[in-house]
C-alpha positions as CSV (number, residue, x, y, z in Angstrom):
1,X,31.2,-39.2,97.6
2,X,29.5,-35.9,97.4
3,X,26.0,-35.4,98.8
4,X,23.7,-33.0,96.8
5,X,20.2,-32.0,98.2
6,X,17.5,-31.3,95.7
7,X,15.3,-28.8,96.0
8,X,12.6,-30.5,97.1
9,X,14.4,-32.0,100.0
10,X,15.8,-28.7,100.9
11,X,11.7,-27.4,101.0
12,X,10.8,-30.1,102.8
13,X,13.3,-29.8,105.6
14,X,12.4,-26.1,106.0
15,X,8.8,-27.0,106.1
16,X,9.7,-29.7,108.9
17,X,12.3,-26.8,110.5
18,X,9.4,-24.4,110.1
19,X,6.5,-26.6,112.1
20,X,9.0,-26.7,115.2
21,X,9.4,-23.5,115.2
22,X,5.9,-22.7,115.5
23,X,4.6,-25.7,117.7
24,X,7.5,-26.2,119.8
25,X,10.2,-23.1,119.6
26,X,13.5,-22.4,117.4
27,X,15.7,-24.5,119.7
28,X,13.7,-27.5,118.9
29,X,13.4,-27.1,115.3
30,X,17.4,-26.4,114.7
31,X,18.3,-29.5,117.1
32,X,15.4,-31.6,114.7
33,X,17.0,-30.5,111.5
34,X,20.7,-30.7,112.7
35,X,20.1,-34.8,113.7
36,X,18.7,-34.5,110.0
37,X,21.8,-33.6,108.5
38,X,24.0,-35.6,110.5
39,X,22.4,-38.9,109.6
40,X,23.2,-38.1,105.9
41,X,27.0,-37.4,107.0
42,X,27.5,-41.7,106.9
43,X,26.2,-41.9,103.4
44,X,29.8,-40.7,102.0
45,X,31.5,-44.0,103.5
46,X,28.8,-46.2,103.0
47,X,26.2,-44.8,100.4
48,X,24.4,-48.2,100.3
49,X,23.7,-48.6,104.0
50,X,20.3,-47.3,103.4
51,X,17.3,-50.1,102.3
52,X,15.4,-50.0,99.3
53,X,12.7,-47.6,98.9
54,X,9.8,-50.1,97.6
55,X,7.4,-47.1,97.5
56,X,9.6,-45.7,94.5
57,X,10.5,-48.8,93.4
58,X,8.4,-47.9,90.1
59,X,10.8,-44.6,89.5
60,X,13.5,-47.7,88.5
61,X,15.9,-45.5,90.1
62,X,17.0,-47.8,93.1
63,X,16.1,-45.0,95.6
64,X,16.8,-45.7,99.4
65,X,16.7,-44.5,102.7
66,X,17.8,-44.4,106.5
67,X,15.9,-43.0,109.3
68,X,16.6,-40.1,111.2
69,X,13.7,-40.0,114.2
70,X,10.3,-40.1,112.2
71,X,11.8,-38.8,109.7
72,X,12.7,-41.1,106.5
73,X,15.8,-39.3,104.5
74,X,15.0,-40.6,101.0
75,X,18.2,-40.7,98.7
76,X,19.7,-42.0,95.3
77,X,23.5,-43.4,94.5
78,X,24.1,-41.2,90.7
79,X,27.4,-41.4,89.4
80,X,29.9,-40.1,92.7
81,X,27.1,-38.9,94.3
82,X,24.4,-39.0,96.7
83,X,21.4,-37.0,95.5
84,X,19.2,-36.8,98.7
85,X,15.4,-36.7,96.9
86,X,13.1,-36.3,100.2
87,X,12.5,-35.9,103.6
88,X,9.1,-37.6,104.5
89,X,7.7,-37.7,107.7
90,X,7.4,-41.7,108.5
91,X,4.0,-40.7,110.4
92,X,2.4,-39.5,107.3
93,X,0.7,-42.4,104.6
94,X,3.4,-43.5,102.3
95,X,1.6,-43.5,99.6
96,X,1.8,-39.8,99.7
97,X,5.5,-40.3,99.6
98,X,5.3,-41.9,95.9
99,X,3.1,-39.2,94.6
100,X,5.1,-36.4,96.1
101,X,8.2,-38.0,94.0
102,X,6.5,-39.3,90.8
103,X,8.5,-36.7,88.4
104,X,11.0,-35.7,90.9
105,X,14.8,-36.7,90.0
């Protein structure tokens, strides 16, 4: 399976590699955003090893996610691939999480 990152997700992950750069150092923020990307590596073997988003359960579009530090990578199964939707900070209210994807794909 492929795994496509929507634009959204890509944004987010450069605001997340963005606020390490500033409040730790660049060394930080690539290390934080590389562990990001290599979490999503396992979803092409097993693209359903993620649990069920209930936050987006409304969306009907059986979104999941796995956890990569406090970091929640928030992704959907469409046809042959994995469409990664969002990268939301676990320490933030998840209720932001459902507004922030309300009319994203």
């Amino acid at each position: 399976m492929k795994i496509i990152w929507t634009d959204f997700a890509i944004e987010n992950l450069k605001s997340i590699f963005d606020y390490y750069t500033i409040k730790a150092n660049r060394k930080v923020a690539h290390k934080i955003r590389k562990q990001i990307l290599e979490s999503t590596k396992q979803l092409s073997q097993n693209p359903e090893s993620g649990q069920l988003e209930l936050y987006l359960e409304s969306l009907n579009k059986q979104h999941r996610y796995i956890v990569s530090s406090n970091y929640k990578i928030i992704y959907r199964v469409e046809n042959k691939n994995i469409v990664i939707n969002d990268v939301f900070d676990v320490r933030q209210n998840p209720i932001k999480m459902a507004d922030e994807n309300r009319d994203k794909k």
